[in-house]
C-alpha positions as CSV (number, residue, x, y, z in Angstrom):
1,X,-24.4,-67.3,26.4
2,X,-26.1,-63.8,27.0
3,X,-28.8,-63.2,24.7
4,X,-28.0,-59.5,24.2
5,X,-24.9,-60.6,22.3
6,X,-26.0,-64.1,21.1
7,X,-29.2,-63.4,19.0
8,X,-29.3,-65.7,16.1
9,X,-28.2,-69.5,15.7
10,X,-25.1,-70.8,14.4
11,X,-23.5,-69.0,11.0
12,X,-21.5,-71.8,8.9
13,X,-18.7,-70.6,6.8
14,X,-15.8,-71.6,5.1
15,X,-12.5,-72.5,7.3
16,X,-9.3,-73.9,6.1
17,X,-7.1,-75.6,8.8
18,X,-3.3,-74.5,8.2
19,X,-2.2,-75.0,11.8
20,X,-4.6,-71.7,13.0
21,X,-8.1,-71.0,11.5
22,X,-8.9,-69.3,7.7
23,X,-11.7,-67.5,7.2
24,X,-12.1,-65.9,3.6
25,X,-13.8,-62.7,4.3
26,X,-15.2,-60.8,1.1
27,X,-17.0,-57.6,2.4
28,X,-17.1,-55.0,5.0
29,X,-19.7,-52.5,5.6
30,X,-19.9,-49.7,8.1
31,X,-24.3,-49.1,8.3
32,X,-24.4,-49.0,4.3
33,X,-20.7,-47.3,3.8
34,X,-18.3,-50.1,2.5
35,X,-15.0,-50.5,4.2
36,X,-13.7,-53.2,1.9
37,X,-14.7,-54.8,-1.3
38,X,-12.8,-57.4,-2.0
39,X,-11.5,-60.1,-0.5
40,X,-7.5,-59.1,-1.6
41,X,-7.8,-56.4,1.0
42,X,-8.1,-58.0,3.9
43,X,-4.8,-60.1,3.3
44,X,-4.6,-63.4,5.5
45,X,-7.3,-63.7,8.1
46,X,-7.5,-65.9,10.6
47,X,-9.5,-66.3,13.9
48,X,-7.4,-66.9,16.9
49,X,-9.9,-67.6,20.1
50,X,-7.3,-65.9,22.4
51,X,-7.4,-62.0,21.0
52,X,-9.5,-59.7,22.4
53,X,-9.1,-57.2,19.1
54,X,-9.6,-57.7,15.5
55,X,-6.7,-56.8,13.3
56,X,-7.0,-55.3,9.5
57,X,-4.9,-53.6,7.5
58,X,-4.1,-50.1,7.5
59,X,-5.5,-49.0,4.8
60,X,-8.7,-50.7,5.9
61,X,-8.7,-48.9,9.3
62,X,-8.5,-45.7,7.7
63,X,-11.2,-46.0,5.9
64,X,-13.2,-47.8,8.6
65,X,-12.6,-44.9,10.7
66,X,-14.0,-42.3,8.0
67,X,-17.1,-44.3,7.3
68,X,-18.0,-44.1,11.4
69,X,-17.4,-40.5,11.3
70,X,-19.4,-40.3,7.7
71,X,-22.0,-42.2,9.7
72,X,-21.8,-40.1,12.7
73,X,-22.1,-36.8,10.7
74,X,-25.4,-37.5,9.4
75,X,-26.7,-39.3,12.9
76,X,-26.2,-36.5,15.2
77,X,-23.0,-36.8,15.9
78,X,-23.4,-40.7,17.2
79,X,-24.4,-38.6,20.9
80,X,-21.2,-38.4,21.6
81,X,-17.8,-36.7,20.9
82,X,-14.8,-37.5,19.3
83,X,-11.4,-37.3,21.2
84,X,-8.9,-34.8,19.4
85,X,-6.3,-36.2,20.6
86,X,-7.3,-40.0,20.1
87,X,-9.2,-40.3,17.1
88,X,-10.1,-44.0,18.2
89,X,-11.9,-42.6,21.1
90,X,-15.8,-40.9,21.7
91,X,-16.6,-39.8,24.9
92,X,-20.9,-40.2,25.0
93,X,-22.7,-37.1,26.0
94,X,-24.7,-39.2,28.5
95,X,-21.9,-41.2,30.1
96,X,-24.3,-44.0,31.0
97,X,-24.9,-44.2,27.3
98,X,-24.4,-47.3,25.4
99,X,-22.6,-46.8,21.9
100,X,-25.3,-49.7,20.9
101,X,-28.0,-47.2,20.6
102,X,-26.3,-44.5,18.4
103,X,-23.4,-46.2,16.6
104,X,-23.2,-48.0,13.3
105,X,-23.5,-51.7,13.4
106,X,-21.1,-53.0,11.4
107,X,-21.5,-55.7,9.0
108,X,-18.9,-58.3,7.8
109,X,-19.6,-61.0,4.9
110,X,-17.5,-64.3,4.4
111,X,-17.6,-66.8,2.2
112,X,-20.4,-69.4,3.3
113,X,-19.7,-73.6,3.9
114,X,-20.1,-75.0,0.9
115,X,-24.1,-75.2,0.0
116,X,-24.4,-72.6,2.4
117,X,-23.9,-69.4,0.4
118,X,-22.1,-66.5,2.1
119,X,-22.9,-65.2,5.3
120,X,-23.3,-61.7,7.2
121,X,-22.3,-61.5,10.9
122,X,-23.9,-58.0,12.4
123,X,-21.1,-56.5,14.9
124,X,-23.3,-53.7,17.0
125,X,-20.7,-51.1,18.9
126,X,-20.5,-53.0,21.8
127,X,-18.9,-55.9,19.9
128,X,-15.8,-53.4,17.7
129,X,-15.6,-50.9,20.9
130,X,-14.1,-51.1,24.9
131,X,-15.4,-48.9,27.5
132,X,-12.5,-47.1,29.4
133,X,-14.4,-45.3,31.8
134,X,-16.5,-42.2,32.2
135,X,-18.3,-42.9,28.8
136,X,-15.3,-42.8,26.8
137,X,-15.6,-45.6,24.3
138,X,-12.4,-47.0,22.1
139,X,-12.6,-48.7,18.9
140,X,-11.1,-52.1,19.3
141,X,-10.1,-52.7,15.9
């Protein structure tokens, strides 16, 4: 595993087998914005090894999407720009950039193993957004 992307040991939460993988999330944070509340928002979640994006529900994207560009306004426009025509897309001023050192980290609690309490997994940019080229960068949510 690369240690940019694998910087902390192993997170233990609760997961209930129904022929695919439950995991009860109960927050959702973009920086100190929340995204969701409450676990009833997020619907049925389950983690499937073999997709590349993360699914949520409408709703939740919208407001995921405001709370970057909240985040963005008040952090110099996350050094980049947004596309007009694909709100899901910044191109980086610096097209060598990495979203990493100007985007929101996001942060995602779930309901711990039992004894374990609940745990926080930190997604930085790189983890929630694609490269596409030329310093564009796509959500991936």
């Amino acid at each position: 595993p690369s240690s940019a992307y694998h910087t902390g040991g192993i997170t233990w939460m609760k997961v209930t087998t129904l022929g695919y993988y439950v995991v009860h999330p109960i927050s959702f944070h973009v920086d100190s914005l929340m995204v969701a509340a409450s676990p009833h928002e997020y619907g049925k979640t389950i983690v499937d090894s073999g997709t590349t994006l993360t699914y949520i529900p409408k709703a939740m994207f919208s407001r995921l999407l405001l709370n970057i560009d909240t985040f963005c306004g008040t952090h110099h426009s996350c050094a980049a720009e947004k596309d007009q025509t694909n709100k899901n897309c910044w191109r980086m001023n610096d097209a060598n950039g990495s979203p990493d050192e100007t985007f929101p980290t996001l942060h995602l609690s779930f309901q711990g193993a039992t004894g374990a309490g609940d745990q926080t997994i930190p997604w930085k940019p790189r983890s929630y957004m694609s490269e596409r080229g030329y310093g564009i960068w796509r959500l991936s949510i």
